[in-house]
N, CA and C of each residue as an Amber inpcrd file, in Angstrom:
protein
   480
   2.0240000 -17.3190000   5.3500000   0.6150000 -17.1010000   5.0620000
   0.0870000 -18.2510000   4.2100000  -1.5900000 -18.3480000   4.1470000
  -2.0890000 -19.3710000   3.5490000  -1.8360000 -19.2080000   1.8200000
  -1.9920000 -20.3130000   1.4920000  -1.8300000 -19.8650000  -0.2300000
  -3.3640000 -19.0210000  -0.7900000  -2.9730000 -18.7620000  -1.7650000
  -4.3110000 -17.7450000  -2.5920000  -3.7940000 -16.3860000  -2.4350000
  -4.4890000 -15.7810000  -3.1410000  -4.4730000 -14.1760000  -3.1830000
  -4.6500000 -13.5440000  -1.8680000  -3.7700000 -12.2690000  -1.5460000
  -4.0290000 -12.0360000  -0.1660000  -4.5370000 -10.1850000  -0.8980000
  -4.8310000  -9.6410000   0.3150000  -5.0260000  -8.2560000   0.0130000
  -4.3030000  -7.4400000   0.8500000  -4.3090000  -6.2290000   0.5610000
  -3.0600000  -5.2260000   1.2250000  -3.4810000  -3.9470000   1.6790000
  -2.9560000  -2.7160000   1.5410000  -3.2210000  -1.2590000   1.5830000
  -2.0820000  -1.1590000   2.0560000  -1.8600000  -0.2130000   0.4930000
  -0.0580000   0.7660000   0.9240000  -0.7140000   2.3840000   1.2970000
   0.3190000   2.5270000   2.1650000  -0.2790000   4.2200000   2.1350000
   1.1420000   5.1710000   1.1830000   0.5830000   5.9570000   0.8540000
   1.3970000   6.8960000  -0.1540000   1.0440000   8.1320000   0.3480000
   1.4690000   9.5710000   0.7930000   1.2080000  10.6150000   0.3930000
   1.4990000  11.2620000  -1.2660000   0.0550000  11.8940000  -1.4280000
   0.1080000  12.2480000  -2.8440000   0.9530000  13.2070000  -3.4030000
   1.3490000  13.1280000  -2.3060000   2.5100000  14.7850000  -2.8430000
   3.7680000  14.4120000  -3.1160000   4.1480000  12.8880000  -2.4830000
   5.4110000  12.3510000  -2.4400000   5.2490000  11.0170000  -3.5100000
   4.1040000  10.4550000  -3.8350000   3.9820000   9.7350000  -5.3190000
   2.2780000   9.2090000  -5.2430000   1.5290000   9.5320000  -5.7390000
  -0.1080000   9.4990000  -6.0950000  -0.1330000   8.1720000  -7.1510000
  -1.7040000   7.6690000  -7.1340000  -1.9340000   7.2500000  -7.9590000
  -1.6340000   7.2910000  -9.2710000  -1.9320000   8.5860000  -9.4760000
  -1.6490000   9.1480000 -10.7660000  -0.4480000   8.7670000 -11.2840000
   0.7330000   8.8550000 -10.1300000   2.1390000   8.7220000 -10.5680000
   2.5240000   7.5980000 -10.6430000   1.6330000   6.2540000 -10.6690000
   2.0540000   5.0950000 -10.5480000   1.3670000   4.8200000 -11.7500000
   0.7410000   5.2250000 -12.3050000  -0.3830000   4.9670000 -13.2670000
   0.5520000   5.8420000 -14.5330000   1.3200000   7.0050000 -14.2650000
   2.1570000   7.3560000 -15.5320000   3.7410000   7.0370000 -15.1210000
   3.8690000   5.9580000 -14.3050000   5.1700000   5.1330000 -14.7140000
   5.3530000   4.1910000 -15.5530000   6.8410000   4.1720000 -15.8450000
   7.1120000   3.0940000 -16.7460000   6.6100000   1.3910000 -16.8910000
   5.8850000   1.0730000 -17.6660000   4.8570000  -0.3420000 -17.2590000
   4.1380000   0.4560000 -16.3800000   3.3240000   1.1830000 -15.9430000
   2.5890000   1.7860000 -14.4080000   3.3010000   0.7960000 -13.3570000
   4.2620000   0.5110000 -13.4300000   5.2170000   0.0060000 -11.8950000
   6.3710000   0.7050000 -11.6600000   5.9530000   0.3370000 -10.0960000
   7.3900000   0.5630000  -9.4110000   7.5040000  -0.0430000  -8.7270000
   8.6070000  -0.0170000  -7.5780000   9.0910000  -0.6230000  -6.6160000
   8.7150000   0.6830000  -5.4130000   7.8460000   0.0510000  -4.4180000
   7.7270000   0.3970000  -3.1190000   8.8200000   0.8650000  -2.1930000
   9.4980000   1.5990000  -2.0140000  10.4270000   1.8770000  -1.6070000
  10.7130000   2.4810000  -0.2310000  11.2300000   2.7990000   0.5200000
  11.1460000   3.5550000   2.0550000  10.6830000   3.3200000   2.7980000
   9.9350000   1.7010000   2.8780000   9.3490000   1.7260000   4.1210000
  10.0570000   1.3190000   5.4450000   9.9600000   1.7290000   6.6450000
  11.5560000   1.2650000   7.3160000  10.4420000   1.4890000   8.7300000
   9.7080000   0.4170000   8.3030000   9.1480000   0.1430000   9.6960000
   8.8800000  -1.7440000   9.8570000   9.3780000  -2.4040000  10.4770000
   9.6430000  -3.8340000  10.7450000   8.2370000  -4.5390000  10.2530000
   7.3810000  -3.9950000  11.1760000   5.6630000  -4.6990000  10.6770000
   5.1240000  -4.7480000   9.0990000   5.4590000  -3.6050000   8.8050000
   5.4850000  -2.8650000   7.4030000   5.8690000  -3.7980000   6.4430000
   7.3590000  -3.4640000   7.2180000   8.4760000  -4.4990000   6.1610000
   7.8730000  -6.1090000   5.7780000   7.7870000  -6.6910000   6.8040000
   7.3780000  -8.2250000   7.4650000   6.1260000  -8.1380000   5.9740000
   5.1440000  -7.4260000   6.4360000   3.8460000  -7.6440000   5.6780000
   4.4900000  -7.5510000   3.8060000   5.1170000  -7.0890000   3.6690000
   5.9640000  -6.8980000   2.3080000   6.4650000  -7.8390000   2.1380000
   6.8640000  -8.4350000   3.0150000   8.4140000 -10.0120000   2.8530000
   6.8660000 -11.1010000   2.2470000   5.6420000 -10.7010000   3.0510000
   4.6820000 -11.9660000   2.7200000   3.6970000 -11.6650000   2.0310000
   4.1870000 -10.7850000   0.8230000   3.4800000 -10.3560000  -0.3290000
   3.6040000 -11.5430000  -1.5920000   2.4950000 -11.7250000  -2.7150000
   3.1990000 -13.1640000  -3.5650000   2.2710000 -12.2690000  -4.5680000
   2.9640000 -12.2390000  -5.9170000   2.8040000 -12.1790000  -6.9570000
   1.2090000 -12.1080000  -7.4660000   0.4320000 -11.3000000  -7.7560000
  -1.4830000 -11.1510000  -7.6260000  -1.6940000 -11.1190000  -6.6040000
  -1.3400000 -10.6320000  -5.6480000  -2.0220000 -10.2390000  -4.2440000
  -2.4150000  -8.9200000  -4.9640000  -3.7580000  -8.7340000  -4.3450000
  -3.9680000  -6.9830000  -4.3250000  -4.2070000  -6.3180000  -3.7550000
  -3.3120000  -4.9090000  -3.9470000  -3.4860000  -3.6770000  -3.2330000
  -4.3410000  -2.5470000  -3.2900000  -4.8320000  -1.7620000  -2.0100000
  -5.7360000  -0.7110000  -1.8460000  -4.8300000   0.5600000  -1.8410000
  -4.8730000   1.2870000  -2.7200000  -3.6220000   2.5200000  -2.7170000
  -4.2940000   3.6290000  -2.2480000  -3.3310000   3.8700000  -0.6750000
  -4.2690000   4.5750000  -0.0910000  -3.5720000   6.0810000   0.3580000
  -4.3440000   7.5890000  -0.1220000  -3.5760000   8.8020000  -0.3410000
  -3.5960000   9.2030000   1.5460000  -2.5670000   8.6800000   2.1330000
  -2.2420000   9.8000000   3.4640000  -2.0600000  10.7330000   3.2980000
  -2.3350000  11.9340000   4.7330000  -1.8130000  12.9410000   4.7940000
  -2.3870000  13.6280000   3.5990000  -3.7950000  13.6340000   3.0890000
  -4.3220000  14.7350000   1.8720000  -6.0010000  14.9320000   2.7960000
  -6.3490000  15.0020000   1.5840000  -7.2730000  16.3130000   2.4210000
  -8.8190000  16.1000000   1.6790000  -9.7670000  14.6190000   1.7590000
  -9.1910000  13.8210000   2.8590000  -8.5130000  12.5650000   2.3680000
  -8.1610000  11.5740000   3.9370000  -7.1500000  10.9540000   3.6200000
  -8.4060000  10.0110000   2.6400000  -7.7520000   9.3090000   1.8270000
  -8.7770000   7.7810000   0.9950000  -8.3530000   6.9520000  -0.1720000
  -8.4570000   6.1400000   0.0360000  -8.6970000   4.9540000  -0.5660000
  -8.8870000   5.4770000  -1.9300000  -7.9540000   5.1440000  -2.9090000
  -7.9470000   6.0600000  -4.4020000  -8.2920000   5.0670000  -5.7970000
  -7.4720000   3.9830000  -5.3820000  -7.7060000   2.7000000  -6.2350000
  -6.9130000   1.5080000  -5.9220000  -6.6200000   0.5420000  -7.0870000
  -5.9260000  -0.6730000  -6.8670000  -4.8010000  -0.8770000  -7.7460000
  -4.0230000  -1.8190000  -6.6790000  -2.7520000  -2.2250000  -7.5010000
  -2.6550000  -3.5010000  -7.2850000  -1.2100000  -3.8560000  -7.9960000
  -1.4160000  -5.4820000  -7.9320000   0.4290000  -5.5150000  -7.7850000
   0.5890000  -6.5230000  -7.0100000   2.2040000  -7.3490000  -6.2040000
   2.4800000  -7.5410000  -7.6600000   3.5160000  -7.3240000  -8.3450000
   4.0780000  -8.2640000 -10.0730000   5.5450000  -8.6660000  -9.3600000
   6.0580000  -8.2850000  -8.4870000   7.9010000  -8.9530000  -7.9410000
   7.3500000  -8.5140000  -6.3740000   7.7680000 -10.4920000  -5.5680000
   7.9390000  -9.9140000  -4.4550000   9.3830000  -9.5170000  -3.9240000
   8.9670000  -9.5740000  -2.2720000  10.1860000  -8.7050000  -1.8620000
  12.0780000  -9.1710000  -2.1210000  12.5880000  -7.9500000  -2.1850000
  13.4860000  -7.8500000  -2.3640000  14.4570000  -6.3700000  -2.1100000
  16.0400000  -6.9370000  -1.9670000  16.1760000  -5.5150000  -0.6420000
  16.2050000  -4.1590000  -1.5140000  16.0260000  -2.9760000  -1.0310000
  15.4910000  -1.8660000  -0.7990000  17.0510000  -1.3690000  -1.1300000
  17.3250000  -1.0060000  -2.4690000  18.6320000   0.2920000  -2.6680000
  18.9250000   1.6570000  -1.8920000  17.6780000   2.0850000  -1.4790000
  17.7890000   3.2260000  -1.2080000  18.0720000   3.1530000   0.5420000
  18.5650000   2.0540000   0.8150000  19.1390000   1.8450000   2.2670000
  20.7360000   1.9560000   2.2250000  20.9170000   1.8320000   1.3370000
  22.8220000   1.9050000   0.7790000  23.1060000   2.7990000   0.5690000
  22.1730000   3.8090000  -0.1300000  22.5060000   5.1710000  -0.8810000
  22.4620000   6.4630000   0.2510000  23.4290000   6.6960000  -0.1840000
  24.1900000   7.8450000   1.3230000  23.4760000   9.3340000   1.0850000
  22.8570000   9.1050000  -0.2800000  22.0210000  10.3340000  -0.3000000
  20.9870000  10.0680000  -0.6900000  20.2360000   9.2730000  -0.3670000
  18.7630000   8.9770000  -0.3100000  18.1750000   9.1380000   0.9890000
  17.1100000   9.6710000   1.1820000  16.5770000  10.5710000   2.2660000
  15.8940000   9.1770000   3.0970000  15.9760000   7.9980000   2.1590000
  16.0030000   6.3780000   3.2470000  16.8130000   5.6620000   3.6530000
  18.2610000   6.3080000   3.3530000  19.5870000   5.7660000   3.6070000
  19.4850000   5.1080000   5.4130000  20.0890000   3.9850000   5.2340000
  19.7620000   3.6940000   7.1460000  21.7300000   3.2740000   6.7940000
  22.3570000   3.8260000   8.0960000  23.9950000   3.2820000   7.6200000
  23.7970000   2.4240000   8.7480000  23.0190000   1.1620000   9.5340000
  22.9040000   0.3640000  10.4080000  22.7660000  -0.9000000   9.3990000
  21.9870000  -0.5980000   7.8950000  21.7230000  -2.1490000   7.2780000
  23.2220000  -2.2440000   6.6340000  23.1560000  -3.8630000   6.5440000
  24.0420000  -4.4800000   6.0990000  24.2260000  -5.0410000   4.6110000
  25.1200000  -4.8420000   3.6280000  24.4500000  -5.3350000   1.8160000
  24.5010000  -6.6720000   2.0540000  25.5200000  -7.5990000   3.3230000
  25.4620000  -9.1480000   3.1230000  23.9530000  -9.1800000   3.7730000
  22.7920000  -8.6200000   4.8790000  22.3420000  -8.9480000   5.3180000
  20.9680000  -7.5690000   5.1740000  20.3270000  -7.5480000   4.1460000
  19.6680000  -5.9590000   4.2210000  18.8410000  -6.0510000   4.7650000
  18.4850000  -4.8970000   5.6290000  17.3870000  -4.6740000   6.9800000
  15.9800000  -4.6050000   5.9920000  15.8910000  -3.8590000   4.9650000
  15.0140000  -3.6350000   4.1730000  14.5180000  -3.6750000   3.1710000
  13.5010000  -4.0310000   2.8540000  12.8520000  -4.9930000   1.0260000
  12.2630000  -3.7280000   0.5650000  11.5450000  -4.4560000  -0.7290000
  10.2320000  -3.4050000  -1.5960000  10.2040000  -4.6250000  -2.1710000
   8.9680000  -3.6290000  -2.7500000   8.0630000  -4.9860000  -3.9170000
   7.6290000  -4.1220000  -4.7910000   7.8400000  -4.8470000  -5.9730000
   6.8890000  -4.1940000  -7.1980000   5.2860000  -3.9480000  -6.9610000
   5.1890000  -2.6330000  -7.5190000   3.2700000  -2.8370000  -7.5710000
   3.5010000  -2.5050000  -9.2210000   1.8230000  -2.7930000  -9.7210000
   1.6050000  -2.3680000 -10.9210000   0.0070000  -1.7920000 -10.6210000
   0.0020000  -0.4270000 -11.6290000  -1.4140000   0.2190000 -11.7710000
  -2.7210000  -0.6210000 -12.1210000  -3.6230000  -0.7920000 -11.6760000
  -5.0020000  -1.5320000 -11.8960000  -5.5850000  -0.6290000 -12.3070000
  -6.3590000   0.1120000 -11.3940000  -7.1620000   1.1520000 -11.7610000
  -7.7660000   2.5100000 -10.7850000  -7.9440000   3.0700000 -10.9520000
  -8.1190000   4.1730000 -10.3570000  -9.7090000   4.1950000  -9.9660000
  -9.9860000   4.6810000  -8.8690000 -11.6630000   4.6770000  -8.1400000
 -12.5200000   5.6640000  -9.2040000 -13.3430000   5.7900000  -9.4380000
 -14.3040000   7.0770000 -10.1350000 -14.2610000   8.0000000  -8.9850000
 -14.4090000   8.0570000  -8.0220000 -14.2440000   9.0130000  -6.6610000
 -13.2410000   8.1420000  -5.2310000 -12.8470000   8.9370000  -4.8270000
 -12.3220000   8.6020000  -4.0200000 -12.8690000   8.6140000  -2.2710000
 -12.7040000   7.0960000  -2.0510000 -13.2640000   6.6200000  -0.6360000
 -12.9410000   7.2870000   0.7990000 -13.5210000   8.3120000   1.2130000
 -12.6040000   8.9020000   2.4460000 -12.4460000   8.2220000   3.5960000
 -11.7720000   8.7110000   4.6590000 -11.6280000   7.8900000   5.8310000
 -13.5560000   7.5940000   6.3410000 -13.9120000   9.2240000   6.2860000
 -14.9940000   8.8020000   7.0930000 -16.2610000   8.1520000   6.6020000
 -16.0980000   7.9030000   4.9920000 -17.1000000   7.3410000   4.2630000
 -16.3950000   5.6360000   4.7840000 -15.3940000   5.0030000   5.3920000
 -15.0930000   3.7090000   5.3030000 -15.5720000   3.8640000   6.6080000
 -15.2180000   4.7350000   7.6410000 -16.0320000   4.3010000   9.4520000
 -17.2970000   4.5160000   9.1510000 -17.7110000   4.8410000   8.4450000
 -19.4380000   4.6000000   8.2910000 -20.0080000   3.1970000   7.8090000
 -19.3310000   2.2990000   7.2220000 -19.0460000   1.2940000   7.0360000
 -19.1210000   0.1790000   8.1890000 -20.2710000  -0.5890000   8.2240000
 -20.5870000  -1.1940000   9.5070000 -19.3210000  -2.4970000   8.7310000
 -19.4240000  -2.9170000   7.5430000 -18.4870000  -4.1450000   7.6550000
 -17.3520000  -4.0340000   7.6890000 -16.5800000  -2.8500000   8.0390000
 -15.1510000  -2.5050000   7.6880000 -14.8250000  -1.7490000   9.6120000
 -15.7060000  -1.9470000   9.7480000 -15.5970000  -2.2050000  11.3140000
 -14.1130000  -2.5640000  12.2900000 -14.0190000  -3.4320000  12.2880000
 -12.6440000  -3.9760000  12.4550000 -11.1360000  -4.0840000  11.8000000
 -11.7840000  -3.3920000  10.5020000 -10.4260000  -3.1210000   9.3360000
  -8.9710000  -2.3110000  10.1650000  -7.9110000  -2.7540000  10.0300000
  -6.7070000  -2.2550000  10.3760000  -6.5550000  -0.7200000  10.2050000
  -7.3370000  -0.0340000   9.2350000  -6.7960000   1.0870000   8.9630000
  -7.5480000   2.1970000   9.8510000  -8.5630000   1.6210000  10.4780000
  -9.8070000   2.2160000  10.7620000  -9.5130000   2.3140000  12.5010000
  -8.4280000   1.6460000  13.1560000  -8.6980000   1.1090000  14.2200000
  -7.6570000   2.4560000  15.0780000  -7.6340000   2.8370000  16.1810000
  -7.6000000   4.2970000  16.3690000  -6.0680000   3.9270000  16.4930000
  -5.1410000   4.8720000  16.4790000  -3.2990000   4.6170000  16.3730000
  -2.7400000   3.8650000  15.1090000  -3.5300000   3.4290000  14.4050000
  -2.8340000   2.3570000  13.3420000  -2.3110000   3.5350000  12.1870000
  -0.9660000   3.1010000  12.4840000   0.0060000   4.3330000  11.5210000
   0.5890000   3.3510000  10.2760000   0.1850000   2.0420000  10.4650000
   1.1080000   1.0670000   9.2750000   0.7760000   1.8560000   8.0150000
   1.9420000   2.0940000   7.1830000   1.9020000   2.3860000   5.9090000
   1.8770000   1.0400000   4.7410000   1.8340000  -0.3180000   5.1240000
   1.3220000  -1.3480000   4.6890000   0.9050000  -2.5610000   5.7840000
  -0.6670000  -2.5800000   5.2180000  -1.1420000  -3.3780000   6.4190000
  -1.7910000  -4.3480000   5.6530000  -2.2370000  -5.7020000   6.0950000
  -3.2840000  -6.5300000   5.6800000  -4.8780000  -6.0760000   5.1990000
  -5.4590000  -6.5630000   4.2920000  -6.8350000  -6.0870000   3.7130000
  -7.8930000  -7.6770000   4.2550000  -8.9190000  -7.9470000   5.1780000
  -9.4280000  -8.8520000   4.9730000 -10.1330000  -8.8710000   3.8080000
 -10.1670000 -10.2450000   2.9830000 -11.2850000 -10.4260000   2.0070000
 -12.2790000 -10.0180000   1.9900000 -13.1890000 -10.1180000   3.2090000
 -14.6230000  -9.3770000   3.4980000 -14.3620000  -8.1000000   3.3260000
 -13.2230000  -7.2610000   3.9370000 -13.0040000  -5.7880000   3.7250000
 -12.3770000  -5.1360000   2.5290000 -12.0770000  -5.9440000   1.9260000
 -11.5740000  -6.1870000   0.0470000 -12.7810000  -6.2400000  -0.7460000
 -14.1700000  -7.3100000  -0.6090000 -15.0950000  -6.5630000  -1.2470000
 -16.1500000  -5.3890000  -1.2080000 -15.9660000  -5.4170000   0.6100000
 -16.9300000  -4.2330000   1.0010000 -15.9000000  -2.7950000   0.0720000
 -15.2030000  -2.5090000   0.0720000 -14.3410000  -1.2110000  -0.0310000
 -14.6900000  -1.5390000  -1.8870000 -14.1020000  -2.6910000  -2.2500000
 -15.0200000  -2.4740000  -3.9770000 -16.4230000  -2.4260000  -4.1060000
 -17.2530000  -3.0670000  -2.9820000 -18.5490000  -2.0500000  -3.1330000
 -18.8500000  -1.1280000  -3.4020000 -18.0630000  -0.1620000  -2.2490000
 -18.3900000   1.5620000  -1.8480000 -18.2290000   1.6600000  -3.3300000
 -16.8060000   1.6100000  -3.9920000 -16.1670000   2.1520000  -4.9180000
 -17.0980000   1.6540000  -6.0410000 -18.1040000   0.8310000  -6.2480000
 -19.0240000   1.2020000  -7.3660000 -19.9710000   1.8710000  -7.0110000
 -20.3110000   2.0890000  -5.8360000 -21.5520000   2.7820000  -5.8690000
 -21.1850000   4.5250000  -5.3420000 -19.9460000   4.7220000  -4.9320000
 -19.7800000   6.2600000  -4.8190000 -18.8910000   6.9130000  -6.0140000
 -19.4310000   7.3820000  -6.7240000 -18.8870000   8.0560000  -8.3750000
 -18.9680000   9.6450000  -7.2860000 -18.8060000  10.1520000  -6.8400000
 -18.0900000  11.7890000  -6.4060000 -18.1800000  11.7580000  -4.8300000
């Protein structure tokens, strides 16, 4: 990828780790963990240090766009591919050769309300956005710049 800041969107279900829960971790970071899908992965391998992320709640009710995070360590392999009782254990990766990374995020900040799916397809400039586009299941996808400030638009001007 080109140099400069890039933008992102991880998806999280809130039931399995929320904003909230990244925001009352240790430093508000963690390491991204489980994702075990190749595209996913790839977009993680070409994450760099201040890139920022759109942390986005799947699978809730509704799904949206909650707030931001920020890349602090890029990728690097994924423990919970080794661990025989981790519910991401894969016994196909290799420790000389690991199938799978994570990356640190750290907490930015949290939205005053949260952006729903259908408040972003109402969104004539977010039009073409990855997340929006019908089948797109990536749980980390690319953010265009244009669709990085439209989405901090919404998010000042929708408080509930």
């Amino acid at each position: 990828m080109a140099e400069g800041r890039h933008y992102w969107l991880m998806k999280s279900e809130p039931n399995a780790f929320s904003i909230d829960d990244l925001a009352r971790s240790p430093k508000q970071t963690t390491s991204w963990d489980g994702v075990r899908n190749y595209q996913a992965r790839n977009f993680m391998r070409a994450m760099n240090i201040g890139d920022q992320v759109l942390f986005y709640h799947s699978n809730a009710q509704p799904p949206s766009v909650v707030g931001i995070a920020e890349v602090v360590k890029t990728a690097y392999p994924d423990a919970t591919q080794f661990d025989k009782k981790d519910a991401h254990y894969d016994p196909a990766s290799d420790p000389d050769e690991p199938r799978w990374d994570v990356v640190d995020i750290r907490f930015v900040r949290k939205f005053a309300a949260p952006l729903s799916l259908d408040q972003l397809r109402e969104e004539a400039s977010l039009k073409g956005m990855e997340l929006l586009r019908k089948g797109s299941r990536l749980s980390v996808q690319p953010v265009k710049p244009t669709e990085w400030n439209a989405i901090l638009r919404l998010a000042r001007t929708h408080t509930d």
